[in-house]
C-alpha positions as CSV (number, residue, x, y, z in Angstrom):
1,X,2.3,39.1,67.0
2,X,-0.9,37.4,67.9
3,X,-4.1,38.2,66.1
4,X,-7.8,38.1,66.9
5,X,-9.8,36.3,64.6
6,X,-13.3,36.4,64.2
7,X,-14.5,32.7,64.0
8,X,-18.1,34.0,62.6
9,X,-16.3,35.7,59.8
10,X,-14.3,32.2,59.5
11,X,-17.3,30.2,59.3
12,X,-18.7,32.7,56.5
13,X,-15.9,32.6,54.5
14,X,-15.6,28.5,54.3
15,X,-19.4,28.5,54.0
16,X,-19.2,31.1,50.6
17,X,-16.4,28.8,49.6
18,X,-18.1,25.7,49.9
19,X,-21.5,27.2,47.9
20,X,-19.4,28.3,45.4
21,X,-17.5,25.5,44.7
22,X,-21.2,23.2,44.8
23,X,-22.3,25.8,42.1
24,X,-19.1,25.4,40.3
25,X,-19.5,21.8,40.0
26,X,-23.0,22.1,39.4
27,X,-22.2,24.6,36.8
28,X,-20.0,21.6,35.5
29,X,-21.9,18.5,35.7
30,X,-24.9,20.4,33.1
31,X,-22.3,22.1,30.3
32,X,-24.3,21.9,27.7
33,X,-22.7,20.7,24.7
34,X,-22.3,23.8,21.5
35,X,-25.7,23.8,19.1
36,X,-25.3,23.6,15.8
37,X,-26.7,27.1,15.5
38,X,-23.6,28.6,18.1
39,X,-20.8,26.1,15.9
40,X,-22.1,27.7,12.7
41,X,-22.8,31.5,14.3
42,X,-19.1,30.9,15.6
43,X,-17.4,29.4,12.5
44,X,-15.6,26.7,15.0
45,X,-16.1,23.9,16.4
46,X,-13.7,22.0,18.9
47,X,-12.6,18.0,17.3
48,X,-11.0,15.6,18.7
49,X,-8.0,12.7,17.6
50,X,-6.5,9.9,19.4
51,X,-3.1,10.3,17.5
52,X,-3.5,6.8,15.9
53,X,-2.8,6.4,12.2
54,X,-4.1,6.4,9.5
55,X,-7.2,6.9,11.6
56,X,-6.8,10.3,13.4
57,X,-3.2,11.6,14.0
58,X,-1.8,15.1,14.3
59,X,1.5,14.9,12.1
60,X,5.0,16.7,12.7
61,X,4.1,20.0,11.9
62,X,1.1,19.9,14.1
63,X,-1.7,19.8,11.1
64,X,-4.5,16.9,11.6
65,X,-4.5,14.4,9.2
66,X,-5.7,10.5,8.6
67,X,-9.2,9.6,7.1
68,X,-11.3,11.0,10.1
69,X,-9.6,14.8,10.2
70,X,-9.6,14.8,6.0
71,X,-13.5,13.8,5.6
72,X,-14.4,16.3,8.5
73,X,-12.7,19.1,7.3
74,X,-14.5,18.8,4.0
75,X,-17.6,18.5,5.7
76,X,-17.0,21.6,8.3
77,X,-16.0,23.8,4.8
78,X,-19.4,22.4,3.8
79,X,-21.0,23.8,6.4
80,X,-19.1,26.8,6.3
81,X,-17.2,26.2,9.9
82,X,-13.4,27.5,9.1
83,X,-11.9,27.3,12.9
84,X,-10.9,23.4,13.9
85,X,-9.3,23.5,16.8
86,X,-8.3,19.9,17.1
87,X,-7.6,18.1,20.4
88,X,-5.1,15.6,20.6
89,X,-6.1,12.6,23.5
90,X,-6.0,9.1,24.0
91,X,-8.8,6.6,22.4
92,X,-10.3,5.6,26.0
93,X,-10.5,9.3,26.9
94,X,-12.6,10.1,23.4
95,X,-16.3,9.2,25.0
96,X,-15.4,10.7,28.2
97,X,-14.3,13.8,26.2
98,X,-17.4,13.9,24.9
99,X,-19.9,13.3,27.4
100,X,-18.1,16.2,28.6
101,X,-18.7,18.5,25.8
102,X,-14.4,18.9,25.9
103,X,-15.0,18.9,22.4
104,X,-17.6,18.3,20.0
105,X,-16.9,15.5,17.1
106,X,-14.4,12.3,17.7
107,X,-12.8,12.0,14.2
108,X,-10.9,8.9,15.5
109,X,-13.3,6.5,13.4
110,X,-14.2,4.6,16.4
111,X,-16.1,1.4,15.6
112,X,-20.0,1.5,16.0
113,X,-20.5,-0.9,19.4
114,X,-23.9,-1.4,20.7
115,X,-22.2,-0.3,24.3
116,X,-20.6,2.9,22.7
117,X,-24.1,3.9,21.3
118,X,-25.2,3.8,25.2
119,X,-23.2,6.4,25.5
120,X,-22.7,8.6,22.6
121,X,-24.2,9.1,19.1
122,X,-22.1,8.1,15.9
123,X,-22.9,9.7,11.9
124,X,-23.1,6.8,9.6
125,X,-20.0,4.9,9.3
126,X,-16.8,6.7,7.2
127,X,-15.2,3.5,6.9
128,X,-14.7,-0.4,7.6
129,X,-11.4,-2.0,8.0
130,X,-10.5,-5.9,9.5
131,X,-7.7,-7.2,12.3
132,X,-4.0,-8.0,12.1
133,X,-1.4,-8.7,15.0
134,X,2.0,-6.5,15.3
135,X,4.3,-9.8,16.5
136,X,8.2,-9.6,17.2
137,X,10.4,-10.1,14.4
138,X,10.5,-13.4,12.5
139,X,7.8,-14.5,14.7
140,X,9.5,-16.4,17.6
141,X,6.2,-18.1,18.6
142,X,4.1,-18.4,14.8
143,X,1.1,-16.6,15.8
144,X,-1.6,-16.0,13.2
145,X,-5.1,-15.5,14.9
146,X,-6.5,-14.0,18.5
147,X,-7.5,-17.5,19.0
148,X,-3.4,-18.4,19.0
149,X,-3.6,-16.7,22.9
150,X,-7.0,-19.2,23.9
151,X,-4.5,-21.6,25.3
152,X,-1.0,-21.6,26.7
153,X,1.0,-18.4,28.2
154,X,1.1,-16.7,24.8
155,X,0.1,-13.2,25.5
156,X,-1.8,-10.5,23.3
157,X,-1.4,-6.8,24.4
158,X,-4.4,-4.5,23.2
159,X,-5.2,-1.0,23.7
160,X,-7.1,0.5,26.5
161,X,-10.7,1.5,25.2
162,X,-10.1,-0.2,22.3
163,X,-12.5,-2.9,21.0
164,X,-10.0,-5.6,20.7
165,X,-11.2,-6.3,24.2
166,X,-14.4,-7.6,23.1
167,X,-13.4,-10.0,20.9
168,X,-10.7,-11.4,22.9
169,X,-13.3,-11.8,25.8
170,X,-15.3,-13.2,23.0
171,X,-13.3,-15.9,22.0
172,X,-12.5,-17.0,25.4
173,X,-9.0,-15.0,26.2
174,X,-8.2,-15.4,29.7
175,X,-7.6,-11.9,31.1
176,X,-3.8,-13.3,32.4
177,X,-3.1,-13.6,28.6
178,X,-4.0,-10.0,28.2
179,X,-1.1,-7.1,28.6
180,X,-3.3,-3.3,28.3
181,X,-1.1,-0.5,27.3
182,X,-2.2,3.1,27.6
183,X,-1.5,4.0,23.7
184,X,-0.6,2.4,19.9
185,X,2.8,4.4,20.5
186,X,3.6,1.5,23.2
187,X,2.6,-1.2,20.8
188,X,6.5,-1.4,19.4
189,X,8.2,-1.5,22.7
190,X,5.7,-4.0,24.7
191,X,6.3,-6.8,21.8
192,X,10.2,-5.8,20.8
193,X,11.0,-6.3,24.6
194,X,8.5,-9.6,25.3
195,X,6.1,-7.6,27.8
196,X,3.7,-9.2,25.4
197,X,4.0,-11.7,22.5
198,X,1.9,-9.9,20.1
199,X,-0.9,-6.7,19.9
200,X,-3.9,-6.5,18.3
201,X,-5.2,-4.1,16.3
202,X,-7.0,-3.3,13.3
203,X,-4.7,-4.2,9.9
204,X,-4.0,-0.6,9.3
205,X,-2.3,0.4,12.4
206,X,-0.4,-2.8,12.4
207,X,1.1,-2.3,9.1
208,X,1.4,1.3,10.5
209,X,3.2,0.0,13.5
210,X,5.2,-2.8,11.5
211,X,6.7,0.1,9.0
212,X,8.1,2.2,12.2
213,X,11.1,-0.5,13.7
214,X,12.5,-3.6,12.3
215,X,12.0,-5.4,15.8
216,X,8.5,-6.1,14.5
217,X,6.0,-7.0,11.8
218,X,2.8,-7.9,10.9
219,X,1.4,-11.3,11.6
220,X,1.6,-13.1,7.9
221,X,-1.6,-14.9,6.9
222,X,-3.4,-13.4,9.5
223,X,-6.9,-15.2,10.4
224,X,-9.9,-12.9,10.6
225,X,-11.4,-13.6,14.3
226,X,-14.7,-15.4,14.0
227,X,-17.5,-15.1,16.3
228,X,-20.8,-16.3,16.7
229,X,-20.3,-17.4,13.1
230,X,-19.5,-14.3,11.5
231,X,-16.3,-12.8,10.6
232,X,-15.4,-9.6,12.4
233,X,-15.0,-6.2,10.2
234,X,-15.5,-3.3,12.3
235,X,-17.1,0.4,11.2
236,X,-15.9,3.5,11.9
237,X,-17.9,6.4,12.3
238,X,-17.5,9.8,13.9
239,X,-18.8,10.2,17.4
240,X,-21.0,13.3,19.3
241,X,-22.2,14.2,22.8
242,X,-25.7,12.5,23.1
243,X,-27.5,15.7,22.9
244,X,-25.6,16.7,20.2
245,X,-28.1,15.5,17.4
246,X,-28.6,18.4,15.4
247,X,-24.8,18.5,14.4
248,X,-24.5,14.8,13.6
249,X,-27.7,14.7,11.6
250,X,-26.2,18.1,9.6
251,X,-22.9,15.8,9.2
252,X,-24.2,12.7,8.3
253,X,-26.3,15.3,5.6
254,X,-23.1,16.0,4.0
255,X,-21.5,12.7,4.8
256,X,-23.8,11.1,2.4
257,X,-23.0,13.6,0.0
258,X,-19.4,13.2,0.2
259,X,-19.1,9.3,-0.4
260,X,-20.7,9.4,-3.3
261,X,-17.5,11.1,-5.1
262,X,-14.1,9.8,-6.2
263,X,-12.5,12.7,-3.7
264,X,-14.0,10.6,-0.9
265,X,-12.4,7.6,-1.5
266,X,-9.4,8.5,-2.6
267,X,-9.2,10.3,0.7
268,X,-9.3,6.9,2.1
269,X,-7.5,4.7,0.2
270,X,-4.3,7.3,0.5
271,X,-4.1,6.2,3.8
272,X,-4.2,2.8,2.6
273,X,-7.9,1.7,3.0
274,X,-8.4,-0.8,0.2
275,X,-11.3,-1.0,-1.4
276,X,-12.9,-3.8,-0.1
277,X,-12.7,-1.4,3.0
278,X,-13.8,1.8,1.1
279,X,-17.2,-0.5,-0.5
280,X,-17.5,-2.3,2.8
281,X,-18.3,1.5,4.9
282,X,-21.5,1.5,3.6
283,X,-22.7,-2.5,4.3
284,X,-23.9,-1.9,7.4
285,X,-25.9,1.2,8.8
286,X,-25.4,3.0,12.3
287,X,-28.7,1.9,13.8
288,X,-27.8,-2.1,12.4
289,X,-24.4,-1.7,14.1
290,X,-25.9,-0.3,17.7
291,X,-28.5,-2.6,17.5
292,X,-26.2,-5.9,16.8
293,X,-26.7,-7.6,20.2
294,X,-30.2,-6.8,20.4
């Protein structure tokens, strides 16, 4: 059967299509991310992991835990906000999450980067913690520092997002000595199987990591990067959409709070912060740490 078609009615239709899918996406592009006033009216709020421990991590039976999801929960009972609904992504996908508004807080305790705080806004740091290096079993090629993969055809796997980059690029890392893997939970395999001879990572995920297989371990006598003189330490914090001011200036209110009880760091140092890492949180301030380059 052959039909008639009106190509007026045609060009209508593809035109209402097309407007609607421009105001769709405009619709998009200016999502607005929740007040303070709507997470409180509400009683949730929308929180985000990167499934990293002892950082942020949603455990077997599906319940948030590490230092970021324990201190935020306090804080969100503070400020009487019941519903989390926590989001589980990877570490480069936190920022553009929130820039977003996909959710509203990163509990991941991302470090404080002048570049980060170009693009999103971070409470005053929850914690500090220093470096380490998951290497294969007995380490074959007796690595002990970032600077080990400087010269020769060593290589050093890091995380994608993850600061690690910096410092590597810092200390003059070639980028053929660097392996980038999607996720901590390809850490094991990548060194196990030689895709790369080591990864770096802050000292809490590689013990984290070491604990999980006998194929690996943690770099023994591990040597703090230097740079420009200084030793590296990084702070974590917990990160907002940049328009979201209100509700990081009402959690760093009860952040402060917090840290000044035992409760606080004994959240912490159950998930095997010491307490060089627990006094060290509160060394450096937010603005200090976004400001470091300037």
């Amino acid at each position: 059967m052959r039909y008639n078609i009106n190509k007026d009615v045609i060009n209508k239709g593809v035109t209402t299509l097309i407007a609607g899918s421009v105001l769709s996406c405009l619709a998009v592009g200016i999502a607005q991310a929740a007040s303070l006033q709507e997470i409180k009216d509400s009683g949730s709020i929308k929180i985000a992991v990167a499934n990293e421990i002892p950082y942020g991590y949603m455990d077997m039976s599906g319940e948030a835990k590490g230092a970021g999801p324990d201190v935020i929960r306090h804080i969100m009972n503070e400020m009487g906000v019941d519903d989390i609904e926590w989001v589980t992504t990877n570490f480069s996908s936190l920022i553009p999450g929130l820039q977003a508004n996909r959710f509203d807080i990163a509990a991941a305790e991302m470090a404080v980067l002048p570049d980060r705080c170009q693009q999103v806004i971070y409470s005053e740091p929850n914690s500090s913690y220093g470096e380490g290096l998951l290497v294969k079993e007995g380490n074959p090629k007796d690595l002990h520092a970032f600077s080990d993969f400087v010269e020769g055809d060593a290589k050093i796997a890091i995380m994608a997002g993850a600061d690690q980059l910096d410092m590597l690029q810092a200390l003059g890392v070639p980028q053929e000595n660097m392996v980038t893997i999607s996720s901590n939970a390809d850490a094991i395999s990548t060194v196990s199987t030689g895709r790369a001879d080591a990864y770096a990572a802050t000292s809490l995920t590689v013990s984290e990591l070491a604990g999980k297989s006998d194929d690996v371990e943690s770099a023994a006598e591990f040597v703090d990067p230097v740079i420009d003189g200084e030793e590296v330490r990084s702070w974590g914090a917990f990160a907002f959409n940049s328009d979201n001011t209100e509700l990081r200036d009402a959690v760093n209110e009860a952040l402060a709070k917090y840290k000044q009880t035992d409760d606080w760091s004994e959240t912490l140092m159950g998930y095997g912060f010491s307490q060089a890492d627990v006094d060290g949180s509160s060394h450096h301030t937010t603005e200090e740490l976004c400001t470091a380059d300037s």
